[in-house]
Structures are given as C-alpha cells and as structure tokens.
C-alpha positions in Angstrom: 60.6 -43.7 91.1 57.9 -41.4 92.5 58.8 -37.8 93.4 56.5 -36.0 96.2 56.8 -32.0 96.6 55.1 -29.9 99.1 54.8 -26.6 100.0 52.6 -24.3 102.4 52.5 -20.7 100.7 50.1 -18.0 100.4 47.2 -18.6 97.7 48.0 -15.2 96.0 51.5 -16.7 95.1 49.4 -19.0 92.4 47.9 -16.0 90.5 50.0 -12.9 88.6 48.3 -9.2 88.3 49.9 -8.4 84.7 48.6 -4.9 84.9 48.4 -2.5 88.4 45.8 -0.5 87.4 43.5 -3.0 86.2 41.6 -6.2 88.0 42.3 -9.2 85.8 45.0 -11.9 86.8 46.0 -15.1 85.5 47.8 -18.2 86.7 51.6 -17.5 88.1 53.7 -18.5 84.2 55.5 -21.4 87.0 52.1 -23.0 88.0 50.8 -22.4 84.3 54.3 -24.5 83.2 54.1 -27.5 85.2 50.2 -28.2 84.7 51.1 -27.5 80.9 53.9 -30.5 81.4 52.1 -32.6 83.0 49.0 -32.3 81.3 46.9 -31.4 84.0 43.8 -29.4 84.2 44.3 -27.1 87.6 41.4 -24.2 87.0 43.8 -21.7 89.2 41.6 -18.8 88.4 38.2 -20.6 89.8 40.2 -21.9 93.0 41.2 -18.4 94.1 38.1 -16.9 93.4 36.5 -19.6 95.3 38.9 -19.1 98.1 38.5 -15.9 99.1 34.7 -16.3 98.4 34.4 -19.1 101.7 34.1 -18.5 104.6 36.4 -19.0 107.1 37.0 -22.8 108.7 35.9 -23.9 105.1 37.7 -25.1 102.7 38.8 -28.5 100.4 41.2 -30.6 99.8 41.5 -30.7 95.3 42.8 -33.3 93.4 44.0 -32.9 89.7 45.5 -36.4 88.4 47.1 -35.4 84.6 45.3 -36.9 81.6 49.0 -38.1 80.4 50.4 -40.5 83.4 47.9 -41.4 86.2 50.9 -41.5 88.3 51.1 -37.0 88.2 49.0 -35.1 90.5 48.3 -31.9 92.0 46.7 -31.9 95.4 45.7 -28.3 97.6 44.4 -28.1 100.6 42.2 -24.5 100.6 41.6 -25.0 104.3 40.9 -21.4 105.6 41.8 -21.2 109.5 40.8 -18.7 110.9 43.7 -17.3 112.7 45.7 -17.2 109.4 46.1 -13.6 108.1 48.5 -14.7 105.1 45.7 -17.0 103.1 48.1 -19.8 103.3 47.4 -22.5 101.5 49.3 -25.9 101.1 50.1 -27.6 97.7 51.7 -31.0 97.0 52.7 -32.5 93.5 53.7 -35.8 92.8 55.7 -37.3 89.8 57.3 -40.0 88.5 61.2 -40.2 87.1 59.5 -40.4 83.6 
C-alpha cells in the first residue's frame, strides 16, 4: 500500500538558523529525519538558496526517488508566484507500508 502526503508551507519551514547571531543554517532535524529513513538525497540547503536566488514566476518542480525503494519519493514544487509574500512552497512524499 502506497501512502501520498502533501503539504503547501513556507520554504523557510525546511531550513533551521541554530545560531541568531550568525548566517549559517541547516536542514529542519524533521526534513533531515525522513530523507535519512528513506534514504533519499534532498540537497535542502542548495534548494533554498536557489529559491530565493530566482526570480519571480520561476521555479521547478524536484524529484528525489530514495536509493533504498523506488517506490519513496520527495517531490517540491519551488514555483514562485508573484503575489505570494509567504515564499510558499508545496512538498509531497510518497511511501509504501514497508
């Protein structure tokens, strides 16, 4: 049995600023989790610096398929309307009962 999940949410939701004061983030420990499970490779450092370095009405859709079960992937959609002041972005996963 295949499970889908999808969710629109800001892109700034993927990343974590450990540290106020200085510049450097890293993946959200959730997103980090379930690519580490699934054994997929989802770059979520290069796909938010690449999103806020488009312009706007640019964007792509990614696919990340996991190296363990062809039947795992993560899919975003970095579309960037231009009337969106939240830099929403929409992210689906799907997986299998295994």
């Amino acid at each position: 049995m295949k499970y889908h999940f999808f969710a629109t949410l800001s892109i700034t939701e993927l990343i974590n600023y450990p540290d106020d004061d200085n510049d450097y983030f890293e993946g959200h420990f959730l997103i980090r989790e379930i690519v580490s499970i699934l054994k997929i490779d989802f770059p979520i450092k290069q796909i938010y610096e690449r999103y806020f370095n488009d312009s706007v009405n640019t964007g792509d859709v990614l696919l990340f398929n996991s190296k363990k079960d062809s039947s795992h992937f993560i899919l975003i959609d970095t579309f960037k309307d231009p009337y969106d002041q939240l830099d929403l972005i929409r992210i689906g996963v799907q997986i299998t009962s295994k």
